[in-house]
C-alpha positions as CSV (number, residue, x, y, z in Angstrom):
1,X,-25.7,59.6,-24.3
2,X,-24.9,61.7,-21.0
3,X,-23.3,59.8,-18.1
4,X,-25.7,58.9,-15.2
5,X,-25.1,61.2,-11.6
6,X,-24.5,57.8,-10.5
7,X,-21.1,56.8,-13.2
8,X,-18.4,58.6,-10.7
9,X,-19.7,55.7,-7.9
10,X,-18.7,52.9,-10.7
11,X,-16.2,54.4,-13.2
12,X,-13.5,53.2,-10.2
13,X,-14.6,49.2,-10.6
14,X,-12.9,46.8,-12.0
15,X,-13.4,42.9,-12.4
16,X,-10.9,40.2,-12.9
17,X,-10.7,36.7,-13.7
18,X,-9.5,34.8,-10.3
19,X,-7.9,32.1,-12.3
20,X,-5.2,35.3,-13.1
21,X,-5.9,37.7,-10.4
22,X,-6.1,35.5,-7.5
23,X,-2.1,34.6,-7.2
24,X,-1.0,38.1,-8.8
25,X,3.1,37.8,-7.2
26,X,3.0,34.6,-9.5
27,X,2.8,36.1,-12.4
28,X,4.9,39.7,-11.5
29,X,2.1,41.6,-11.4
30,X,3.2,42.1,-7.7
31,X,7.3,42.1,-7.6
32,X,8.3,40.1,-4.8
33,X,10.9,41.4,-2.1
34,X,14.6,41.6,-3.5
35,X,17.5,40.5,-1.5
36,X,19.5,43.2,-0.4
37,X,22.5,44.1,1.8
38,X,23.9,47.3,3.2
39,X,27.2,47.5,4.7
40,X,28.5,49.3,8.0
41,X,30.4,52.3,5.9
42,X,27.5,54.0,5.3
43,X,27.4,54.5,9.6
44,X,31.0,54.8,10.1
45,X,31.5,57.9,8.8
46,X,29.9,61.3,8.1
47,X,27.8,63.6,9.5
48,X,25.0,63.1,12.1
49,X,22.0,61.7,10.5
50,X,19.6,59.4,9.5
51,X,20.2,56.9,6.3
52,X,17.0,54.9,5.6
53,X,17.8,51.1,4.2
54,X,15.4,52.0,1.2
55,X,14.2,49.7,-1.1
56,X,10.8,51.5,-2.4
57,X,12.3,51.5,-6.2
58,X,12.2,47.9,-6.1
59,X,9.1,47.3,-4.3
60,X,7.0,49.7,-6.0
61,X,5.9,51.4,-2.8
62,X,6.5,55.2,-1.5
63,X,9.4,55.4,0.4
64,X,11.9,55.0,1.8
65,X,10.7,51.2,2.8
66,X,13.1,48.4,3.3
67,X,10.1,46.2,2.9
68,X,6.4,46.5,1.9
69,X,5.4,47.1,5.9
70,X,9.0,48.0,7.5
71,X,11.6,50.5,7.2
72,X,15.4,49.7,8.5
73,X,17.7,52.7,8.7
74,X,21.5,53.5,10.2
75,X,21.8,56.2,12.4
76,X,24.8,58.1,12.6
77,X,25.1,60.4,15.4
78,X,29.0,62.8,15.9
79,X,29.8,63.1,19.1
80,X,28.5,65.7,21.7
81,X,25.5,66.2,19.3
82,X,22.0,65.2,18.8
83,X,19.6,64.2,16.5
84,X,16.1,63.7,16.2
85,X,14.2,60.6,14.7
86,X,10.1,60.6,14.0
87,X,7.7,57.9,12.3
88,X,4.9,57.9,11.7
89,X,4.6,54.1,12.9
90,X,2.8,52.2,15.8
91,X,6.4,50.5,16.7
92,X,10.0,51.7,16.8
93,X,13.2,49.3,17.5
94,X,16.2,51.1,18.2
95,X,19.6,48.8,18.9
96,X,22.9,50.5,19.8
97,X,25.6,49.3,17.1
98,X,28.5,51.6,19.2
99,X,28.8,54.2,21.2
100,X,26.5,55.6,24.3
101,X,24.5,58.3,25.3
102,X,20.6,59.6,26.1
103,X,17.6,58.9,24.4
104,X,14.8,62.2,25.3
105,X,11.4,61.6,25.0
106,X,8.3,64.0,23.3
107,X,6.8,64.0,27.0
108,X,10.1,64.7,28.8
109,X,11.2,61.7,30.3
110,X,14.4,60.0,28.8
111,X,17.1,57.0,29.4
112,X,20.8,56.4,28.9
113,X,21.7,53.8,26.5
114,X,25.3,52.2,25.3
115,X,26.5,49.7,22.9
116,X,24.5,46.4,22.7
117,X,21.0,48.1,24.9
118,X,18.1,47.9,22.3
119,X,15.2,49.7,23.1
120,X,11.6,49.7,21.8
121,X,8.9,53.4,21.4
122,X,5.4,53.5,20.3
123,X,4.0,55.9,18.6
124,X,3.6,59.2,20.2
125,X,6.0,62.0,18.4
126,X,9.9,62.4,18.2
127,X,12.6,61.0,20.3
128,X,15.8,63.1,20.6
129,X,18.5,61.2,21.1
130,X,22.0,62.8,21.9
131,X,25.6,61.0,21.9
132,X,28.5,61.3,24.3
133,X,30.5,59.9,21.8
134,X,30.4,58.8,18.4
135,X,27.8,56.7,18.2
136,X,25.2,54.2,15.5
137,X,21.8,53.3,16.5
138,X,19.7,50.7,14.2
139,X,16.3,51.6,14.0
140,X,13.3,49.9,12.6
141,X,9.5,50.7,12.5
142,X,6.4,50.1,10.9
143,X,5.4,53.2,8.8
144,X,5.3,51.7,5.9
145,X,2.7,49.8,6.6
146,X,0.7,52.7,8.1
147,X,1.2,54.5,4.9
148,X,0.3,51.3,3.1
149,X,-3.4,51.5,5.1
150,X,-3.7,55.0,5.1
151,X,-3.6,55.2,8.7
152,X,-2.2,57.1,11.6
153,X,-1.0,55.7,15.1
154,X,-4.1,57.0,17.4
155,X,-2.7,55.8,20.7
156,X,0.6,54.0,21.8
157,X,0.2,50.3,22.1
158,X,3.0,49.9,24.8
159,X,4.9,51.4,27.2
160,X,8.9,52.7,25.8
161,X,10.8,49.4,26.6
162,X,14.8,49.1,27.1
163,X,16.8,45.9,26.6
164,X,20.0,46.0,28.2
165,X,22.9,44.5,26.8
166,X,23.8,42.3,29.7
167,X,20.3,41.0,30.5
168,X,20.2,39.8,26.7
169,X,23.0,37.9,27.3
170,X,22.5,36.7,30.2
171,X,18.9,35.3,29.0
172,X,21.1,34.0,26.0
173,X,23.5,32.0,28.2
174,X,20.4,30.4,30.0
175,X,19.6,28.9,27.0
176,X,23.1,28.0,25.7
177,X,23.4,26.0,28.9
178,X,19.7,24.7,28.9
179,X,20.4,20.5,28.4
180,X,17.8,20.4,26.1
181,X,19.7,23.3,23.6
182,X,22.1,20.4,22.7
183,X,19.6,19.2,19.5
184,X,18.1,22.8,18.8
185,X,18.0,24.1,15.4
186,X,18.3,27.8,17.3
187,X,20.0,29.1,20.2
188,X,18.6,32.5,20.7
189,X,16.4,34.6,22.7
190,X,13.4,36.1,21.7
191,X,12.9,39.5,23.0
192,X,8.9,39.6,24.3
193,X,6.8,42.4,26.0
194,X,4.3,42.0,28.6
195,X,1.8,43.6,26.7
196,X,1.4,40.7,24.1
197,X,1.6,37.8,26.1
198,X,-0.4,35.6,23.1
199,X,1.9,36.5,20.5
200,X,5.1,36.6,22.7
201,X,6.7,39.5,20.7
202,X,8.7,42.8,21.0
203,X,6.0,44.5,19.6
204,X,1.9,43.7,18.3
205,X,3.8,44.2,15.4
206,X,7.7,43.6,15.4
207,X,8.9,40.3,16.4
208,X,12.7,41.0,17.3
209,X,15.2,37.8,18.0
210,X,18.9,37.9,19.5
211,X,20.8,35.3,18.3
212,X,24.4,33.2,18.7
213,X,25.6,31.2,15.3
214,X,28.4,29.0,17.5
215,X,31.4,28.1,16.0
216,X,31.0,25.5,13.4
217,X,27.8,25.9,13.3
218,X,25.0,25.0,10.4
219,X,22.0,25.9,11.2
220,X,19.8,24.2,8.9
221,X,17.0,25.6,6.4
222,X,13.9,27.3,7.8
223,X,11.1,29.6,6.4
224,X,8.5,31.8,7.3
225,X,5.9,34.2,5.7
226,X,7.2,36.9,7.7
227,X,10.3,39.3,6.0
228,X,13.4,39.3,8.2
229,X,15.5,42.3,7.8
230,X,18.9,41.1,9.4
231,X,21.4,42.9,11.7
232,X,24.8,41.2,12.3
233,X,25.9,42.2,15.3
234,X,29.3,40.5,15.3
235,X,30.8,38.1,13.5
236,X,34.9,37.1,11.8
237,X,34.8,36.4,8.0
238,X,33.7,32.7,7.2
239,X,29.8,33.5,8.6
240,X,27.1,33.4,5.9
241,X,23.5,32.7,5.4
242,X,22.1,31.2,2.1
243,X,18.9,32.0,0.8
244,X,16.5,30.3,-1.9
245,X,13.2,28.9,-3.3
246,X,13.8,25.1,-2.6
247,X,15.9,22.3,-1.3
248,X,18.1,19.2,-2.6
249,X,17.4,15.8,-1.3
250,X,20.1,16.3,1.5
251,X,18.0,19.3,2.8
252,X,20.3,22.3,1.8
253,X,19.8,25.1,0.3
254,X,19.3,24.7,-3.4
255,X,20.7,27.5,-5.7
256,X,20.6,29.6,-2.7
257,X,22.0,33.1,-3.0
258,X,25.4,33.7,-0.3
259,X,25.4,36.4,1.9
260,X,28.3,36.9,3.7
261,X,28.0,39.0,6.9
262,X,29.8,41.7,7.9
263,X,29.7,43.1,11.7
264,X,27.3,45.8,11.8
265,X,26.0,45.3,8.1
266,X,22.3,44.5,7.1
267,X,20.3,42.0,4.8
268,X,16.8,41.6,3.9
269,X,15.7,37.4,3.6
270,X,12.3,37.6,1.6
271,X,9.2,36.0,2.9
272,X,8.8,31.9,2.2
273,X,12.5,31.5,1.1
274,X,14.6,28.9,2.4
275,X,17.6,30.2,4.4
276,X,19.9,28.6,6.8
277,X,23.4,29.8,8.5
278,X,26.9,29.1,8.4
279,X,29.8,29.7,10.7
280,X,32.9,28.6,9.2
281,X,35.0,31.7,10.9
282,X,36.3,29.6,13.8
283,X,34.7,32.2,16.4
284,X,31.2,32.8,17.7
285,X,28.9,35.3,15.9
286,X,25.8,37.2,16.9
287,X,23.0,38.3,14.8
288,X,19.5,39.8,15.1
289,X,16.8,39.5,12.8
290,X,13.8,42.0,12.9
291,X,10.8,40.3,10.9
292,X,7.1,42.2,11.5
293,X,6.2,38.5,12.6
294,X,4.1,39.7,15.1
295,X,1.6,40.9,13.0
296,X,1.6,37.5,11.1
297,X,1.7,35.5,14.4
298,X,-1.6,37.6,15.5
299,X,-3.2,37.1,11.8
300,X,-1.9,33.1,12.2
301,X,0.0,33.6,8.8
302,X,3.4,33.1,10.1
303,X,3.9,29.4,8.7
304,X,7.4,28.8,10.0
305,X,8.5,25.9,8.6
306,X,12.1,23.8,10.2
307,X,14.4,21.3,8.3
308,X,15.3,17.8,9.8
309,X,17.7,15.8,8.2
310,X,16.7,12.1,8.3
311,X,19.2,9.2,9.2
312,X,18.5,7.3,5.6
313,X,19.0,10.7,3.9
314,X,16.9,13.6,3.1
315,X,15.1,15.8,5.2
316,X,11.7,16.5,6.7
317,X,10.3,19.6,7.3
318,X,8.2,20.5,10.2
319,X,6.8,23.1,12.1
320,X,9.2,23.6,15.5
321,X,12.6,24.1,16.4
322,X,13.0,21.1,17.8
């Protein structure tokens, strides 16, 4: 019997039972996002370039990917030279681990930047970015996710955007000081745009968050639908976050997996996974977390979810900080 004209329209269909196709992470037919961590050596030393945080192997995605919709990398840059970085992405983070120097843009224009500035591009070609001395920029963007969709980035969604170092801070330290910080689960500052005034967030896509982990400090358990891929920015040994699927009846991490931070190291916490944060080092440590929350905060599928610890034992969980 010859095929119909009409066979190459169908031959692609498929149908599945929803009672086993409608959850397929549950059953591994879609691996879930590992857990990984990266240290500062591969920055440190070496030539100028650009080492992607790849995790594509794992997630069964072309890479390099860090996640299934983000890609972290180190930047390495010698000094007195330059080197170019291009995505094909609607948003790029860039924070400055050490060093200072110029960022040029495809159009011309350009800024300075040193240690602790971060600063955000859209889409709109390469950025050259040349180092007075040695220098390690953290970048993050999207293409992933563009790759993902099988799109391209038709038009920039925001204007290049710089953070400098000492107006993060100086945000940070309004809230430190803020009376009603005492009985936060957070104290940290989340860097917004005024293009995205509903979602409040670096990006339409990135959602970027500068925080301080005080001395002593636990911060208890939260979760969120979003993937956080985490930069320490400084820290003393004895800081640590755990991470896992569940809680005991005292509200802690259950059979959580420890990951110890190291300054200028990175780690990915997987989406819906418990995690809270430790400071046991006797100094104050800084961290920031790049999650592409804003892009679940627009879709309403961020579902953060905070710990409370009860008086009579056990916790709560609800849906604020506060």
């Amino acid at each position: 019997m010859s095929a119909s004209p009409d066979d190459r329209y169908t031959e692609w269909a498929r149908y599945h039972d929803y009672r086993y196709a409608s959850n397929p992470i549950a059953d591994g037919t879609l691996g879930g996002v590992p857990g990984v961590a990266w240290g500062a050596d591969l920055h440190e030393r070496g030539p100028t370039r650009t080492v992607p945080l790849d995790s594509s192997l794992s997630l069964g995605v072309v890479g390099p990917a860090t996640t299934p919709g983000l890609c972290a990398n180190f930047v390495h840059i010698c000094p007195g030279e330059a080197h170019a970085t291009e995505a094909q992405a609607t948003s790029q983070l860039f924070f400055v681990m050490r060093g200072s120097g110029l960022t040029r843009l495809a159009n011309g224009e350009g800024f300075a930047w040193q240690a602790g500035d971060l600063f955000t591009l859209p889409s709109g070609g390469p950025a050259t970015h040349a180092a007075a001395d040695d220098a390690a920029l953290y970048w993050v963007h999207d293409e992933p996710l563009l790759r993902y969709l099988g799109a391209a980035p038709r038009q920039p969604r925001f204007q290049p955007t710089v953070y400098r170092r000492g107006a993060i801070l100086e945000a940070l330290e309004a809230v430190v000081h803020d009376p009603s910080s005492a009985s936060a689960n957070r104290l940290s500052v989340l860097l917004g745009n005024r293009q995205f005034p509903q979602t409040m967030t670096i990006t339409h896509v990135l959602w970027a968050m500068f925080g301080l982990l005080p001395v002593g400090a636990v911060q208890a358990p939260h979760r969120h639908q979003s993937v956080a891929v985490d930069l320490v920015v400084d820290c003393k040994p004895g800081c640590y976050t755990m991470v896992g699927r569940s809680l005991d009846k005292d509200g802690h991490v259950a059979d959580g997996k420890r990951y110890d931070w190291h300054p200028h190291g990175v780690f990915v916490t997987p989406p819906g996974l418990w995690h809270s944060h430790h400071n046991e080092s006797g100094h104050p440590a800084h961290i920031l977390p790049i999650q592409d929350a804003g892009l679940h905060t627009h879709l309403r599928t961020l579902d953060i979810r905070f710990t409370r610890s009860n008086t009579g034992g056990g916790c709560d969980v609800v849906d604020s900080a506060g």
